[in-house]
C-alpha positions in Angstrom: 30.3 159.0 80.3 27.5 156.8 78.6 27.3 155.8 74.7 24.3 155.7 73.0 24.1 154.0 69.3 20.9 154.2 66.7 20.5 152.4 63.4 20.4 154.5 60.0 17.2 154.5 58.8 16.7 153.5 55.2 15.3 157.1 54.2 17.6 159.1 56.9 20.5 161.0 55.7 23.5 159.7 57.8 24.7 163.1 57.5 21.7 164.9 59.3 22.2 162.6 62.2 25.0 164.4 62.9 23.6 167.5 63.4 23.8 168.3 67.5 19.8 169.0 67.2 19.0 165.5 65.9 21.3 163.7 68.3 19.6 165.7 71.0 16.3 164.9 69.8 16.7 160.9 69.9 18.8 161.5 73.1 15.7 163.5 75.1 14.0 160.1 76.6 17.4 159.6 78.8 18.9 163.3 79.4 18.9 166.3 78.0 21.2 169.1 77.1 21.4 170.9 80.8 22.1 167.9 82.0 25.4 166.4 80.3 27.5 167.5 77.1 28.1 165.8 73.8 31.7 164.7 73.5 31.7 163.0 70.5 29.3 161.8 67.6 30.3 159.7 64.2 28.6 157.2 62.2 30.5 154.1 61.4 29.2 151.6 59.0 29.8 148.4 59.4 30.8 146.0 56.3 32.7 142.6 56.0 35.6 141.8 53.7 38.2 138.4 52.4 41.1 139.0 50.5 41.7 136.3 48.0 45.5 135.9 48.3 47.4 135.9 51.8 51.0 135.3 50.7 52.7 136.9 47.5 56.8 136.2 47.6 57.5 137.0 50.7 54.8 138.9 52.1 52.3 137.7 54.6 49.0 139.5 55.7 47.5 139.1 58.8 44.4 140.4 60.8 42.4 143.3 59.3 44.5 143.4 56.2 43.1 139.5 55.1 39.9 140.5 57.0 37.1 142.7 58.4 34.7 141.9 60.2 31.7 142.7 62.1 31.5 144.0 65.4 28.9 142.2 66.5 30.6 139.2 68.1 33.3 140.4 68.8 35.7 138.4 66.6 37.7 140.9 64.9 40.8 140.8 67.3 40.2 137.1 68.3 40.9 136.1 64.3 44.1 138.3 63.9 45.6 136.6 67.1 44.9 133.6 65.8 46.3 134.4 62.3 49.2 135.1 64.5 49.7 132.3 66.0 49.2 129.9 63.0 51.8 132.2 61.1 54.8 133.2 63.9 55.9 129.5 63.9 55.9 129.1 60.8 57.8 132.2 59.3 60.2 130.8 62.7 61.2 127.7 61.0 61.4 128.8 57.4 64.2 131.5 59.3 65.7 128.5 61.1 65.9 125.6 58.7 65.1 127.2 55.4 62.2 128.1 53.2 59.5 125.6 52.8 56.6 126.7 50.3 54.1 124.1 51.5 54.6 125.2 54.8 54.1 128.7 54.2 51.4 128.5 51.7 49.4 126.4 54.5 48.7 129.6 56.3 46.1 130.8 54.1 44.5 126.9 54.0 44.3 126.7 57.3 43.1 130.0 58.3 40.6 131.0 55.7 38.3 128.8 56.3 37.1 129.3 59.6 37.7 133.4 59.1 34.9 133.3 56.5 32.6 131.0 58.9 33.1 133.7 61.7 32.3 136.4 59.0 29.1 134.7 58.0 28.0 134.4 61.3 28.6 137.7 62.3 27.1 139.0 59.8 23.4 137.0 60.4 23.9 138.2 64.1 24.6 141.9 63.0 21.3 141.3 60.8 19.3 140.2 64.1 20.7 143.0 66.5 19.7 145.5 64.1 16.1 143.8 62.9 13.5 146.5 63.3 10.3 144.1 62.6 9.4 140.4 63.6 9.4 139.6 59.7 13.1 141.1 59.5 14.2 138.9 62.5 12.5 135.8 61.2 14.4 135.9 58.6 17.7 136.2 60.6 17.4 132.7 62.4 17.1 129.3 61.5 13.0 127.5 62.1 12.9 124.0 63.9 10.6 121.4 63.2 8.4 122.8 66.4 8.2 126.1 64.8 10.8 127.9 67.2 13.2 130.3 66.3 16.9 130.3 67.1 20.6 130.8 65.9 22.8 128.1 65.1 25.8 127.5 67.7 28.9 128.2 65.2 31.5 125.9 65.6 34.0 126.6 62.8 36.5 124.4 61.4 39.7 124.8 60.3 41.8 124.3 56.9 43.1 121.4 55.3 46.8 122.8 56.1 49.5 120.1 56.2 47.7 116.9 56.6 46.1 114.2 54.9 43.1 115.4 52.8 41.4 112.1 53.4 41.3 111.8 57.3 38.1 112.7 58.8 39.7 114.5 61.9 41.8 116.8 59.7 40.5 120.4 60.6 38.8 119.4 64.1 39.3 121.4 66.9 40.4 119.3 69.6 38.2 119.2 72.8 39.4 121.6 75.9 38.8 118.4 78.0 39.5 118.1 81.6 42.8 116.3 82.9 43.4 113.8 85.8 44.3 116.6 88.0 41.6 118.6 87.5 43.3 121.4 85.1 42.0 121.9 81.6 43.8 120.8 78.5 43.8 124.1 77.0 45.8 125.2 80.5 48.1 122.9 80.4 49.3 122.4 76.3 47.7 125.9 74.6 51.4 126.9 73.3 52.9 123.8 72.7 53.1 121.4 70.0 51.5 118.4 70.9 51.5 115.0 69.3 48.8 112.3 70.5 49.1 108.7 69.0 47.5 105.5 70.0 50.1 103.2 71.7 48.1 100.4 70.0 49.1 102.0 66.0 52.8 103.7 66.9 55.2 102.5 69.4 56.0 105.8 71.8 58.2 104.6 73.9 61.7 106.0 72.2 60.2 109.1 71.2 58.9 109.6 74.8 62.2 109.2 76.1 63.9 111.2 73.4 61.0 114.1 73.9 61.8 114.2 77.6 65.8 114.2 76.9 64.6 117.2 75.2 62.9 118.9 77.7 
């Protein structure tokens, strides 16, 4: 099987593209009809979308339903996972130990910032795939001082959330650095709550022993 994909033109009728003929006729460089079968053919348009309001009473939404997004980079899934992730824990303890607003409502803080940055950029890099002139990719990317041409490396941050607005490492991503025994932190803590202190500022010592106690 093999997939084939064309742009819309601006003064095509999406409709007509449909029509076996048509499809034939921008297939006939590659194959041609007594040579393989059409299976399938659709247009799909692509478009990009926020909701304003994740949370109402008790109701959360999650993935497509806060979002849509692009093909283009393939972030669609990605950002419902991670949606997922922010939220089961949550929704978890408010079960457990009761209902806390300002936990719940930090959801939508914390996600829906770097959603919209992954929209953006998806967007500019749908914009570029489909350019059909220089002038039209020129536009897409971002001039240096030398005069090239290039996209910007996204690296989105996150929400406020829970923490302290005024703390210049709220909404970092923390590094995937490499550990002592060669593993990578992402390996070795990815689904675990993690607390990292300076032994200088907080005494660990009772909460290390308490933590491993724990398990």
């Amino acid at each position: 099987r093999r997939r084939w994909e064309f742009a819309v033109g601006p003064d095509e009728q999406p409709e007509a593209m449909l029509v076996e003929a048509a499809i034939w006729d921008y297939l006939s460089p590659w194959i041609s009809p007594e040579a393989a079968r059409l299976e399938r053919k659709a247009i799909y348009t692509f478009k990009s979308a926020l909701a304003q309001q994740w949370l109402k009473g008790r109701v959360f939404i999650a993935g497509d339903a806060a979002h849509l997004m692009p093909p283009f980079m393939g972030q669609g899934m990605c950002a419902g996972i991670r949606d997922a992730a922010n939220l089961a824990w949550k929704i978890s303890f408010c079960v457990k130990h009761g209902h806390d607003d300002e936990l719940a409502r930090s959801y939508q803080r914390e996600r829906e910032q770097n959603v919209r940055e992954y929209i953006e950029t998806t967007s500019r890099m749908g914009e570029f795939i489909n350019a059909l002139g220089d002038a039209q990719i020129a536009n897409t990317v971002f001039a240096k001082p030398d005069g090239t041409v290039s996209m910007n490396s996204i690296a989105p941050s996150l929400g406020t959330g829970l923490g302290d607005a005024a703390d210049p490492l709220l909404n970092k991503t923390f590094p995937n650095i490499t550990l002592a025994d060669g593993s990578s932190f992402d390996q070795k803590f990815s689904m675990k709550p993690i607390i990292i202190a300076s032994s200088a500022i907080v005494d660990l010592s009772d909460f290390t022993k308490r933590t491993t106690m724990d398990g």
